[in-house]
N, C-alpha and C positions, 0 to 999 in steps of 0.2 A: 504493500500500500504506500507506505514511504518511499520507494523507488519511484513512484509513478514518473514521474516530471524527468528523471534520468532514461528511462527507459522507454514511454511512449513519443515515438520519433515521430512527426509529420507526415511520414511517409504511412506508418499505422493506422493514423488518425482518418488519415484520406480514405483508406482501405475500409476502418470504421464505417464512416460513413455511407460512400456507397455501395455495403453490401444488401439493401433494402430491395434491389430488384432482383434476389434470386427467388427462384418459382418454389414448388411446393416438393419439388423430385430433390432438389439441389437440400435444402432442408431437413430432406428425409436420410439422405446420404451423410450430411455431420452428424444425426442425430448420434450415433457411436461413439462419436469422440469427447461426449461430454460425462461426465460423472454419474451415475445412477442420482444420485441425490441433487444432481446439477438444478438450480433455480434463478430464471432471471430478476425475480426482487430481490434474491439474500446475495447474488453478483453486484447488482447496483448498491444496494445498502453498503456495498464494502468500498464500490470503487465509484462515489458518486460523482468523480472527474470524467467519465465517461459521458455522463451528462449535459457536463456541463459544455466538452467540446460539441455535444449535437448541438447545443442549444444557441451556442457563440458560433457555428457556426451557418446557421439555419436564422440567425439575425444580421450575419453579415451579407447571406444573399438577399434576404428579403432588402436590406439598405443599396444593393449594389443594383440589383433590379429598378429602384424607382431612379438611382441616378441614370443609369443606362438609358431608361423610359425618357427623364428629362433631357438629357442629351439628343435625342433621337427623335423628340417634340420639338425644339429649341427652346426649352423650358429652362434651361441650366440656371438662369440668372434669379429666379421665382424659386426652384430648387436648393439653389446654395442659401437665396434666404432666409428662407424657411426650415433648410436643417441648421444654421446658426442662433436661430429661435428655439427652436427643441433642444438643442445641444445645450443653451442656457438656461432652458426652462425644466431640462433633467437632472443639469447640476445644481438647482436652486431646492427640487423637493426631496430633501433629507429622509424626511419619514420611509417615504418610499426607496429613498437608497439604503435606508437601514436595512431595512427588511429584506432589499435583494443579496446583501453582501453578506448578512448572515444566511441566507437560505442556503443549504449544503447541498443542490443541486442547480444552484445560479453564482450567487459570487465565491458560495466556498469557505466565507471566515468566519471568524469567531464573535462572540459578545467582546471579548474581550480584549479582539483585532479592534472591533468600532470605538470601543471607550479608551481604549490607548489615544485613538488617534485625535479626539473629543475633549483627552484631558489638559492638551497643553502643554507646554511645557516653558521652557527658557532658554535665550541664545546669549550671548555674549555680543557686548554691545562698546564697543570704543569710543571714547568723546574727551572732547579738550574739555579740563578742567579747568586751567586756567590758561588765558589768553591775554597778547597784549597786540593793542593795532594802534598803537599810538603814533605819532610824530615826531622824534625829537628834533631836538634844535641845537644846536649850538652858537652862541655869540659869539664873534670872532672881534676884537677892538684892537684893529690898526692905528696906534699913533706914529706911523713914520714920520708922518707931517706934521706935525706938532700944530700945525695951525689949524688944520682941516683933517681929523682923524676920522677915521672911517670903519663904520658898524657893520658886519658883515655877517648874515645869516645862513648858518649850513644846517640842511637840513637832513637826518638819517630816516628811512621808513623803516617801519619795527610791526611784520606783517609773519603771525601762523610763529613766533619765537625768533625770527630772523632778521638781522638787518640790511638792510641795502644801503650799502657806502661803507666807507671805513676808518679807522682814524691810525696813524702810525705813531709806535712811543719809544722814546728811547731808551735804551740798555735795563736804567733804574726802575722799567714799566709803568712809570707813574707821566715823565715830561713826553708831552706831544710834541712831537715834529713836525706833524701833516696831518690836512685835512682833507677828506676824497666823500664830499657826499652833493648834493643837490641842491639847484636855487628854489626848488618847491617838491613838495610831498602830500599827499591824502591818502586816503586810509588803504588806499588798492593801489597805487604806482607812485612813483616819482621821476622827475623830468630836470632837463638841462643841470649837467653834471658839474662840480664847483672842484679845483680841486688846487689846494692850497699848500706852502709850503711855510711850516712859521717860525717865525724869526721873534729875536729878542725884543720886538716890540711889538709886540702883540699878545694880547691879555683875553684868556674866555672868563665866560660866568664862571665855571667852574674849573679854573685854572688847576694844572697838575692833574685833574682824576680823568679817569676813564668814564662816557657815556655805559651807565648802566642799561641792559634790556631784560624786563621780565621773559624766563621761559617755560616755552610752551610744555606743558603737563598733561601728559596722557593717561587717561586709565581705561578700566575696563571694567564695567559692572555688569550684570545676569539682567536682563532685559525679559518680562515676560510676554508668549506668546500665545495669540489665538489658537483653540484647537479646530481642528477641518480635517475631510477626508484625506488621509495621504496621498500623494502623487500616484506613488505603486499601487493603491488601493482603486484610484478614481479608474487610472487605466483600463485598470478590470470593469469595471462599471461600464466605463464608456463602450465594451465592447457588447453590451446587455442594451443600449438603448436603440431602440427602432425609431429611424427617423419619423415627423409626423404622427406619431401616436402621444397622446398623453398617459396613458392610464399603461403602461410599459408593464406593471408587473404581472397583471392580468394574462397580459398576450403571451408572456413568457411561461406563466403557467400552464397556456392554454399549447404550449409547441407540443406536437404529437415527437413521441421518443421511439424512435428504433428498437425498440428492444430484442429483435432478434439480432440487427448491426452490434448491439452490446455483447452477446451470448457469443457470435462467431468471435468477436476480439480474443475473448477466453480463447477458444480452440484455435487462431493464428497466432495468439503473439501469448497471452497470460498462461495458459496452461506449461508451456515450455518454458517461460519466466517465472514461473515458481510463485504465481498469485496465488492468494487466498479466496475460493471459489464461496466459501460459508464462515460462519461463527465458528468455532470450536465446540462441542459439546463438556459437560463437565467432566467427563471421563479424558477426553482429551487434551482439557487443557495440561495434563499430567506428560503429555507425548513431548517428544523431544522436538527442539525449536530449527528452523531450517537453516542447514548448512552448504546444501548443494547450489552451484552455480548455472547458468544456461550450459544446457538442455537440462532441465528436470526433468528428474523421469518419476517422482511421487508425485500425492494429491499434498493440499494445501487448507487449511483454515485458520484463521485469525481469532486471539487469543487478545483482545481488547489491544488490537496494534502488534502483538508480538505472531508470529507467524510461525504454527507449527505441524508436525506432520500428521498427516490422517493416514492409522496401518488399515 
């Protein structure tokens, strides 16, 4: 039963499917190769993914058919908007996704797949805790000229922890040498570059120190999240809905199942894979659990998942 997904190839699935047009001689001819006790509900109770491929894919013809139809009307444009309405109007009714996703002959999962996905959870969320977009300034007081000294404003943009422009010091780290910044700045750029060499006559506001800039501070806090269907889960969903229908779970109920297409699978691919064709009886579940690989050559029943032999 756990193997399914490893072991039913595409090519079986296909086979599944269209074994529905054999006649009544063809029928009577497998009938040998199935188990005396052989039963198609206690097969499906075991292996209700069989189901579920008729049913996904007996929805994807019925979708492929109306697009074809539109295609072949020149309807396409009427068609695509109208399955992009359904498409949104299947992922809006919950209840009714509830119910297919756990149905164990439609979506397959559990109560306990849907309330995972329902409960939420939390991501990791980065953000600047502290920030600084200021402007600074600095004064420059030229008195070469003693007569006419002259004020000169440099400007640094201080943008995300960084500065734009720079200032050079010498040896002691403390005396400025130079000054390399901007004749203006605002909070997002700065323009026309100033860049200055200074000399013993020339004094700032803040002679001798370095322009301080706050920096930028990153953290990271648990951010909570909405709960919704999973991605992986919707997927599955999305192959359940028939275009232009509202009431989807109905029709899905209503898909006629192959069930003899179910019964041949056992006799082409499960009985030599070593499926579990029944329940185990109490007596059996005592039988030893299965060992053998492809080809089996014993019978099979299932031990609440554990699979053991039938003498």
């Amino acid at each position: 039963m756990k193997n399914f997904k490893l072991l039913f190839s595409a090519a079986v699935a296909s086979a599944l499917i269209g074994c529905s047009s054999m006649d009544v001689d063809d029928e009577e001819a497998l009938a040998g190769n199935f188990p005396a006790d052989f039963s198609d509900a206690a097969y499906i109770q075991l292996h209700p993914e069989l189901v579920r491929v008729q049913i996904k894919d007996f929805v994807a013809s019925y979708n492929s058919k109306l697009a074809d139809a539109a295609k072949a009307n020149g309807t396409q444009a009427v068609f695509d908007s109208t399955k992009e309405a359904d498409v949104a109007k299947y992922a809006d009714n919950t209840e009714m996704l509830h119910t297919i996703m756990v149905s164990t002959q439609l979506g397959g999962f559990t109560e306990a797949d849907w309330e995972k996905d329902w409960a939420g959870g939390t991501k990791d969320s980065v953000f600047a805790s502290e920030t600084k977009r200021d402007t600074l300034i600095l004064a420059i007081d030229d008195s070469t000229d003693a007569a006419a000294p002259v004020v000169t404003l440099v400007y640094f943009g201080v943008k995300k922890g960084a500065v734009t422009g720079k200032i050079d010091y010498a040896e002691d780290g403390t005396t400025i040498t130079a000054v390399h910044g901007y004749k203006t700045c605002d909070k997002t750029a700065c323009s026309d570059t100033v860049d200055i060499e200074i000399t013993e006559k020339m004094s700032f506001n803040k002679k001798g120190t370095k322009a301080e800039t706050d920096t930028l501070k990153m953290d990271t806090i648990s951010v909570p999240t909405a709960g919704a269907i999973s991605t992986a889960h919707m997927k599955v969903l999305n192959q359940l809905n028939f275009y232009g229908v509202d009431d989807d779970l109905t029709m899905l109920q209503s898909v006629a199942i192959d069930t003899f297409a179910i019964s041949y699978q056992y006799v082409m691919f499960g009985k030599a894979h070593g499926w579990a064709y029944r329940a185990c009886t109490e007596a059996e579940k005592a039988n030893p659990v299965k060992t053998e690989v492809y080809p089996a050559t014993k019978l099979y029943c299932d031990d609440n998942g554990q699979i053991r032999e039938i003498n």
